[in-house]
N, C-alpha and C positions, 0 to 999 in steps of 0.2 A: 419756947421763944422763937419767930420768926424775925429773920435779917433782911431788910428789903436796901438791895445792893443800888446803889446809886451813880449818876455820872453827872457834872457840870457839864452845860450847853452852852454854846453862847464861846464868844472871844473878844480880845478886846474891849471894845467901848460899850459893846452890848451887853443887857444885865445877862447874870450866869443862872440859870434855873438847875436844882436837879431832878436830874429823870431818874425814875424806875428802869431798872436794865433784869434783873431777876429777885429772884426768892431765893433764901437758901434757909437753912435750920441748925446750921455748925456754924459757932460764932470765930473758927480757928478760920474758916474759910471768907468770913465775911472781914475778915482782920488782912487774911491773902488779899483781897479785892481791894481796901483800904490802900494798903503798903503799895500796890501795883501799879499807882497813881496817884497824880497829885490831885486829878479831876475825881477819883473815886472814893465814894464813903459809903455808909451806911446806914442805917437807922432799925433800931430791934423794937419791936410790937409783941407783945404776949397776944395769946390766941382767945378771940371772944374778948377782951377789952375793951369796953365799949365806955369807961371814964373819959375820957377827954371826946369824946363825940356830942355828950348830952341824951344821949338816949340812954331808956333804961338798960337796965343788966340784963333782967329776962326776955331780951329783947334777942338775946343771942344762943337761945338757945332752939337749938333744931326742931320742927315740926314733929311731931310722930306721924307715922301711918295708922291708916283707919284701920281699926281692928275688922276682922276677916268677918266675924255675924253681923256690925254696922255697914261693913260692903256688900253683905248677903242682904242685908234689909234694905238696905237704899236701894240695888238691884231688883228686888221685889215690888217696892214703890211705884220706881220707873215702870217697870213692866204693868202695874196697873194699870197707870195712867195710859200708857199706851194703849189697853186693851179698851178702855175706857173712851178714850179719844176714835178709836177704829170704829165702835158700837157708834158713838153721836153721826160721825160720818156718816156712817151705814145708814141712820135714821134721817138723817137729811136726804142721803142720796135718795131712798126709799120714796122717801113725801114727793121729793121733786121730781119722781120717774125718771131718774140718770140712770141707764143700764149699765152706760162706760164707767162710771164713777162705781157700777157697784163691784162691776168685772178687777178694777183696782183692790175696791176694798176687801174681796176675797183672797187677795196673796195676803195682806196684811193683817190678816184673824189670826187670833191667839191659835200655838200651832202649826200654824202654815209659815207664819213670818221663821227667817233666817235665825240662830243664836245669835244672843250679841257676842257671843268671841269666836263665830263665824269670820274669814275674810271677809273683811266689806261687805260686812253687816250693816255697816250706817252710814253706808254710801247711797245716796239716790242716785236711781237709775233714771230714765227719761220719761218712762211712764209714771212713775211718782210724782217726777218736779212737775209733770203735762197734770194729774190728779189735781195737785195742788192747787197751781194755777188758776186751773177750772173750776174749780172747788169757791176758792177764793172771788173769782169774777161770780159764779153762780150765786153764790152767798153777797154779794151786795148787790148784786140785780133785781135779788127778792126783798119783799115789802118785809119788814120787822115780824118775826112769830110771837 
């Protein structure tokens, strides 16, 4: 059971609200806080009670983490695509005679590219977002393949 310690705002002719001032989890202490004051009370919440909200139950229960072969295979995934993506490029750049485009696309070949748990691995650098860019204008200057 959590205590969430309370105070009245407000004076006089203004309505009194109360506010949250802390948490505690010792109901002797939230009883101290009570007695200390004639502005101070309380209010006790059990943990994950989610009845008087309207949401479900299992609403409160924590995510798991991905199991360590689902992160090894999503990581696997991404890296195809990636490698996958590098190649179309390459074959674009190739058709369209870009040297500069291809001079980019050679850091980025499977291999040559950074780890990803490299620092700033998945940072662009300025040749990349320039790659890009150009890449991007090149690709709608040309008539549809």
């Amino acid at each position: 059971m959590l205590y969430v310690l309370t105070q009245d705002t407000g004076s006089g002719r203004t309505l009194n609200e109360k506010r949250p001032v802390a948490v505690v989890d010792d109901e002797n202490i939230a009883n101290q806080w009570a007695n200390a004051s004639a502005t101070n009370d309380w209010i006790g919440f059990e943990i994950n009670d989610l009845s008087l909200t309207g949401m479900p139950e299992h609403a409160s229960r924590p995510s798991q983490a991905m199991p360590e072969d689902k992160l090894n295979q999503t990581l696997q995934t991404v890296q195809q695509t990636n490698n996958q993506l590098i190649s179309i490029i390459e074959q674009l750049a190739t058709r369209y005679k870009d040297k500069e485009i291809l001079k980019v696309v050679d850091k980025f070949k499977p291999g040559m590219a950074p780890s990803p748990s490299a620092p700033g691995a998945l940072k662009l650098d300025k040749s990349s977002s320039k790659f890009a860019s150009d890449l991007l204008r090149k690709l709608n200057d040309q008539p549809d393949l």
